[in-house]
C-alpha positions in Angstrom: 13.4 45.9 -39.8 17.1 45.3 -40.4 18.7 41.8 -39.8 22.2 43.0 -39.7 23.9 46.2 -38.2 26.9 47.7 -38.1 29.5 47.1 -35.0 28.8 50.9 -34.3 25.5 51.2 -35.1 25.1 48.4 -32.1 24.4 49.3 -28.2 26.8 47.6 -26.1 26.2 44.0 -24.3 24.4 44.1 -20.9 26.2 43.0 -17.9 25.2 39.3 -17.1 23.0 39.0 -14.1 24.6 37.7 -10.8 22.5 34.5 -10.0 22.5 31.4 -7.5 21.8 28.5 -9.5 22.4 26.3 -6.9 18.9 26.8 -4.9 16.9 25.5 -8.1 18.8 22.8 -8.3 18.9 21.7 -5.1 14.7 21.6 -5.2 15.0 19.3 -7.6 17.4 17.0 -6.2 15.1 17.1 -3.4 12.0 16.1 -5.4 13.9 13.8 -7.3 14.4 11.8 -3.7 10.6 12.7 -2.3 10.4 10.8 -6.1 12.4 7.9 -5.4 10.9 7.6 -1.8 7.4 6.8 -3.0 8.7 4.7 -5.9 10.4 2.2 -3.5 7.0 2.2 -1.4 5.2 1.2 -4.5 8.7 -1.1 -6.1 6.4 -4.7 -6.0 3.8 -3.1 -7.9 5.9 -1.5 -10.0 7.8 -4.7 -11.1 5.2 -6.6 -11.3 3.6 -3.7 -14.0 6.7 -3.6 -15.7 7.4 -0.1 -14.5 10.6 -0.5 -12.9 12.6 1.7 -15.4 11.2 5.2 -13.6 13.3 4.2 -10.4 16.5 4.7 -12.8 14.7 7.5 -14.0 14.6 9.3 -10.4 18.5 8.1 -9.8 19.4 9.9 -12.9 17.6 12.8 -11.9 19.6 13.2 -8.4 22.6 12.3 -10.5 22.3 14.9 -13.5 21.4 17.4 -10.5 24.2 16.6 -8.6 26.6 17.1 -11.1 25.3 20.7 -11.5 25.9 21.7 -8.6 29.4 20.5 -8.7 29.5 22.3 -12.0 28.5 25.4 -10.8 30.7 25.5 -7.6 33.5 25.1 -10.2 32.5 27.4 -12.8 31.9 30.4 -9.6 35.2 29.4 -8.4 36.5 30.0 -11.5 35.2 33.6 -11.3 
C-alpha cells in the first residue's frame, strides 16, 4: 500500500452529495424544547438538587441548532 500518489495516477473527486441538513436539525431543535418542557415541570426539584445547569444546557441546545439552520440557509443561498 502506497501513502502518496501522483496527481495523475489519482481518480478524480466525486461530486458532493446534494443534501437537506435542515430536517435533522430541526428534530433536534424540537427535542431540545420536548427537553426543556419536562425540565421546567421538574425546575423545584431540580434546584433544590442542584441541577439547575441542564436547563442552560437545553437553551444552548435550541440556540446552537438554531444558528445552523440560519447557517445553512446562508451557505445554500450562497450556491
Amino acid at each position: 500500500m502506497r501513502l502518496w500518489l501522483k496527481d495523475s495516477e489519482r481518480r478524480p473527486d466525486p461530486a458532493p452529495v446534494a443534501t437537506d441538513d435542515r430536517k435533522p436539525m430541526l428534530i433536534g431543535i424540537a427535542l431540545w424544547l420536548v427537553a426543556l418542557a419536562v425540565l421546567l415541570l421538574f425546575m423545584p426539584q431540580l434546584t433544590e438538587a442542584g441541577l439547575g445547569g441542564w436547563l442552560w444546557t437545553c437553551i444552548a441546545g435550541i440556540a446552537l441548532g438554531l444558528i445552523g439552520i440560519l447557517y445553512t440557509h446562508w451557505r445554500g443561498g450562497r450556491r
